[in-house]
Structure formats: structure tokens, C-alpha cells
C-alpha positions in Angstrom: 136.2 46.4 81.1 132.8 45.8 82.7 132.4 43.6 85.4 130.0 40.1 84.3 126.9 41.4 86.4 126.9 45.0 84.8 125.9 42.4 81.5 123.5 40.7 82.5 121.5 43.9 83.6 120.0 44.4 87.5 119.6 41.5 89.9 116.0 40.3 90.2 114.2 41.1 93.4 113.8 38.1 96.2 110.2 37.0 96.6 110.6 38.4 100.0 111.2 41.6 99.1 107.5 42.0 97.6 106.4 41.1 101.0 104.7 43.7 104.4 107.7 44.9 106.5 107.5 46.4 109.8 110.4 48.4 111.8 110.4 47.3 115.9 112.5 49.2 118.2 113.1 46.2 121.3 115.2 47.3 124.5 118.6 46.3 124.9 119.7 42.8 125.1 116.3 41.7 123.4 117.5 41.5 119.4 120.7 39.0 120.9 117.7 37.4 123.0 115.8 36.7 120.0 119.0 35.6 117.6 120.0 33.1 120.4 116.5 31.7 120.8 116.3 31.6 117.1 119.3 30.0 116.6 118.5 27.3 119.1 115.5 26.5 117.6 117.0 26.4 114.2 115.6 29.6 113.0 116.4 33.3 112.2 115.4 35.7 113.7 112.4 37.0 111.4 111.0 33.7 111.4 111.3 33.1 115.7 109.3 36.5 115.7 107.3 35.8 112.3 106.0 32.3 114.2 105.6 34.0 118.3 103.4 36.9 116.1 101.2 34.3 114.9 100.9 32.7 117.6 99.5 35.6 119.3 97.6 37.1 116.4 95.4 33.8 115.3 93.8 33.3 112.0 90.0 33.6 112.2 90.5 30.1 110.2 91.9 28.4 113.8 89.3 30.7 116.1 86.4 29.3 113.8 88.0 25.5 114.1 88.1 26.3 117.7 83.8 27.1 118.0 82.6 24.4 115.7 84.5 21.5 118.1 83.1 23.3 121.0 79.8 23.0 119.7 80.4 19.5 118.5 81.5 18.9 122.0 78.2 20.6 123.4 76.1 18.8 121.2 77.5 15.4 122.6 76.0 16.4 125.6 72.0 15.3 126.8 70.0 18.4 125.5 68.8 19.1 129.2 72.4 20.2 129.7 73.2 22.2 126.6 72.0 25.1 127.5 74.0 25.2 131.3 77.3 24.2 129.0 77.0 27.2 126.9 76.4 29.7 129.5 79.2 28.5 131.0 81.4 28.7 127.7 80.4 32.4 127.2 81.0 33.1 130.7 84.5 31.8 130.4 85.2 33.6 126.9 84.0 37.0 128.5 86.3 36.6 131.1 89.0 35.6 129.0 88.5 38.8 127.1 88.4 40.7 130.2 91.6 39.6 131.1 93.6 40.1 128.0 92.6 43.5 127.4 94.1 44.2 131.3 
């Protein structure tokens, strides 16, 4: 006799299955690191590392959010100073590039 599930044909694929996956080797102790922070936060562990990711890799939606309140910012400021205030801004992105590619 066949089991039930061999009747009602294959299982259909998860949602999640459909989507990018990416294999990470991490040194020892870091996977238990990661399920323990995870679990504290009330996470697994794909989604603690699916959230730190994009954190670090921002949309260009938040980066673009980011320059049009600067320049609303700047613009709040008397005209003779515009100009000083973005120098000043560029300056400080420049060396914030700089630094993270150290």
C-alpha cells in the first residue's frame, strides 16, 4: 500500500526556495555565535545575518533619503554659507570613503 503523500503527487516548493542563496565558510565558534545572538533577538540565524548584511550593504533608496535631507538641511542655511557647508560635507564623505576601503 502507498503511503498518503505518494497520492497527492510531490510537495510544492517553499517560496524560499525560489530565492539567491549563498554558501559562507565562518571560523569556528562563529555559526553557535550567530545562533545564540539570533536566538536572543528572537531570530534565526539567516535572518540575524539576512538583517547585519543589509545593514552594511544599503539600498541606494536609504543613501538617496540620506542626500536629499542633507541638502534640505543645507538649504536651511543663509546662502553666504551654503557653499562652506557643502565643501565641508564632501570633504567628510571623501574621508569616510577613505576609511572604509582601509
Amino acid at each position: 500500500m502507498k503511503s498518503p503523500s505518494a497520492k497527492r503527487g510531490p510537495k510544492p516548493k517553499s517560496p524560499s526556495r525560489e530565492l539567491d542563496k549563498i554558501i559562507i565558510r565562518v571560523p569556528d565558534g562563529m555559526r553557535e555565535q550567530i545562533q545564540s545572538v539570533a536566538a536572543i533577538n528572537g531570530r534565526s540565524a539567516n535572518e540575524e545575518l539576512v538583517l547585519l548584511l543589509g545593514r552594511a550593504y544599503r539600498p541606494e533608496e536609504i543613501i538617496s533619503k540620506y542626500i536629499l535631507d542633507i541638502a534640505d538641511l543645507v538649504k536651511s542655511f543663509p546662502d553666504d554659507q551654503q557653499k562652506d557647508l557643502w565643501r565641508s560635507i564632501i570633504q567628510k564623505i571623501e574621508a569616510a570613503s577613505l576609511s572604509a576601503r582601509s
